[in-house]
N, C-alpha and C positions, 0 to 999 in steps of 0.2 A: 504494500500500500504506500503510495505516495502522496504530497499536497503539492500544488503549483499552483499560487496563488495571488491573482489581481484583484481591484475591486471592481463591486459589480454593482449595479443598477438592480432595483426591482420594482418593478409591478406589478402594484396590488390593486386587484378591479373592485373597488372599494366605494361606492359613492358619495359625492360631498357636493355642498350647498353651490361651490364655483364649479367651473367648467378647470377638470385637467385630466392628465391621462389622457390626453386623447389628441390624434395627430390627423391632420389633412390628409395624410399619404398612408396607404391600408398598411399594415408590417407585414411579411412575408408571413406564409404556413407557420404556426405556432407549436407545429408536432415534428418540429427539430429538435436533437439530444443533442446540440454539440454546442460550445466553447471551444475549449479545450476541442482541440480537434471541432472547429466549429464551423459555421452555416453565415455567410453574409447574409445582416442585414438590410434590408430594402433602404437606399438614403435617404436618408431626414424623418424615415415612419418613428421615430424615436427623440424625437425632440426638445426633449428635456434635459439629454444626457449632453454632459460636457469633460472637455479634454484639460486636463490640467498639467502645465506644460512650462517648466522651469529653464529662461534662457537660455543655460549652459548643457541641461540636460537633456532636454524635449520632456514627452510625454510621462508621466510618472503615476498617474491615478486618475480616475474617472469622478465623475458626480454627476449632479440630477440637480435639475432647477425647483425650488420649490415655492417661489413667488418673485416678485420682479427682482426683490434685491439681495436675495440668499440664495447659495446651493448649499445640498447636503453632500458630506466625503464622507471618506474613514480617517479618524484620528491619526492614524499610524502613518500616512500621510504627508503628517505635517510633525514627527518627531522634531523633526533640526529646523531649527529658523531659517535655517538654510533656503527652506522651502516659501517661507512666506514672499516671496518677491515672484511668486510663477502669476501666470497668464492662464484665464478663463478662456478660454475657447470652444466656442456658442457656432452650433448648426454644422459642426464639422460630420463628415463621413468617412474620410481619410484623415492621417492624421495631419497631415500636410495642406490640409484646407487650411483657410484662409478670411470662412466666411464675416465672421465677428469674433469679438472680444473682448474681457474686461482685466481690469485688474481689480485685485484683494486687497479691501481697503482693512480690515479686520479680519483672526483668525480665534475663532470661540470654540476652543476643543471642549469635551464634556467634564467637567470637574470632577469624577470618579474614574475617568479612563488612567488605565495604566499599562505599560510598555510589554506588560505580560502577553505572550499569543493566547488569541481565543479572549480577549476582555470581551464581556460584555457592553461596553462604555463608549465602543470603536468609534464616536462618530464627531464629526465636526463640522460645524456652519464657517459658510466662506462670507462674508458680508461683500457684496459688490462697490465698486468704488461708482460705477453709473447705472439705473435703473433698465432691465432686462425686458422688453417688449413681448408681453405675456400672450398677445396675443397672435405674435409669430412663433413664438416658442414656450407653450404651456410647460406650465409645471407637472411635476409627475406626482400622482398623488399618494397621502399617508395617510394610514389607520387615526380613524377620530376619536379612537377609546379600547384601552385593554380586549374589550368583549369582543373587536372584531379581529385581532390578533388568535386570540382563544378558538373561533370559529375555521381557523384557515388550515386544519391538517386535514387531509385528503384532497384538497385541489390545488389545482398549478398556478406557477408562476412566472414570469418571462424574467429574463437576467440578459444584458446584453455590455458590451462595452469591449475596449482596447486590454491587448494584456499578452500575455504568453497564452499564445498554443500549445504549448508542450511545455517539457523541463528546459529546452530552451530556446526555443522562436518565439515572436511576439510579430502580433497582427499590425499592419497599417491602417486596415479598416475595422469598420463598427461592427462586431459578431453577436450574435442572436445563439440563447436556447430556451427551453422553457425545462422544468426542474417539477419535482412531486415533492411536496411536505408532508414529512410523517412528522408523526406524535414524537414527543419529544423522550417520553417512558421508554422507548423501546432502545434496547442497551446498545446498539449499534450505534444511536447518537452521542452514547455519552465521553468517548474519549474527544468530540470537538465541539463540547458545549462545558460552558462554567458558569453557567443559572440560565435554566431551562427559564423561567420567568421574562427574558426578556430578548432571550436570541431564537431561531430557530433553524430547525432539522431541515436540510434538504436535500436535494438529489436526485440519485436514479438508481433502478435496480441493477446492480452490477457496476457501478462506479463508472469510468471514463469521460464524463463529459462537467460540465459546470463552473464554475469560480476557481473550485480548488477540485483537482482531479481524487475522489473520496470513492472509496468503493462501499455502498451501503446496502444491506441487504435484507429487505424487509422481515418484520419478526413474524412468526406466523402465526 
């Protein structure tokens, strides 16, 4: 068993009072298994998702718009200050697009994250330094309350974004899978979870494909 692991994007079809989740351009067949070994996504069907991309280095992590003037990341991310000086890049497909861009004007990691793998905490708001035009590029939408987190094990989810293919190639473009949630009880989740309460189980039967290549195998 191995992990090879970027961060991902999800989509939870979740509904809420504004308009998001939702894109002009259809996403491709959503009964793709691959990342990891993955499936291009249809350009721009994804438009919340953004490239975060440090001068010296290029791209280094993904995120998700979540109103005009925030995205959401992973903490882990933004360990080194190093990081704080990258470049939001908005409506890309390749990573080499070009289309827009912000920069981070504030970096609000979670006050309980810590450097440990597998925190539950992983998460961080980017604050934009100019306001993101919501109606070219919605935000992707979040759970309105615990109860509808608790309801999500046995249906899918789409995960998309930039990252290694493998143990060691990494994509140009924007790749697409979709992933099953198990219950978080069944012990095959439990070496990559550290408080079932606020992370969750995902996958596929037989590992290969997703965020982090996991072989998980339903309980019976």
């Amino acid at each position: 068993m191995y992990r090879t692991c970027f961060f991902i994007m999800i989509y939870f079809p979740i509904i809420h009072a504004f308009t998001c989740g939702q894109s002009s351009i259809k996403p491709n067949d959503l009964s793709s298994t691959k990342i990891i070994n993955g499936t291009e996504a249809r350009p721009h069907s994804w438009p919340w998702i953004v490239s975060l991309q440090h001068p010296l280095l290029g791209h280094f992590c993904g995120g998700s718009v979540i109103d005009a003037n925030y995205v959401i990341s992973a903490a882990h991310c933004f360990f080194n200050i190093f990081f704080y000086d990258s470049i939001v890049f908005i409506g890309n497909h390749y990573l080499t697009d070009r289309v827009e861009y912000r920069t981070i004007s504030a970096v609000i990691i979670h006050p309980l994250y810590t450097l440990v793998d597998g925190s539950p905490d992983d998460i961080v708001l980017l604050k934009l330094n100019q306001s993101i035009d919501i109606k070219s590029y919605p935000p992707i939408c979040l759970p309105t309350n615990d109860s509808a987190i608790l309801e999500l094990p046995g249906q899918r989810l789409t995960i998309a974004g930039w990252g290694l293919t493998n143990e060691s190639e990494s994509s140009n473009v924007l790749l697409q899978t979709t992933l099953s949630i198990f219950d978080s009880s069944i012990p095959e989740c439990h070496p990559f979870m550290n408080d079932t309460n606020k992370q969750l189980c995902v996958g596929v039967i037989g590992g290969g494909t997703g965020s982090c290549s996991v072989s998980i195998t339903k309980a019976k």
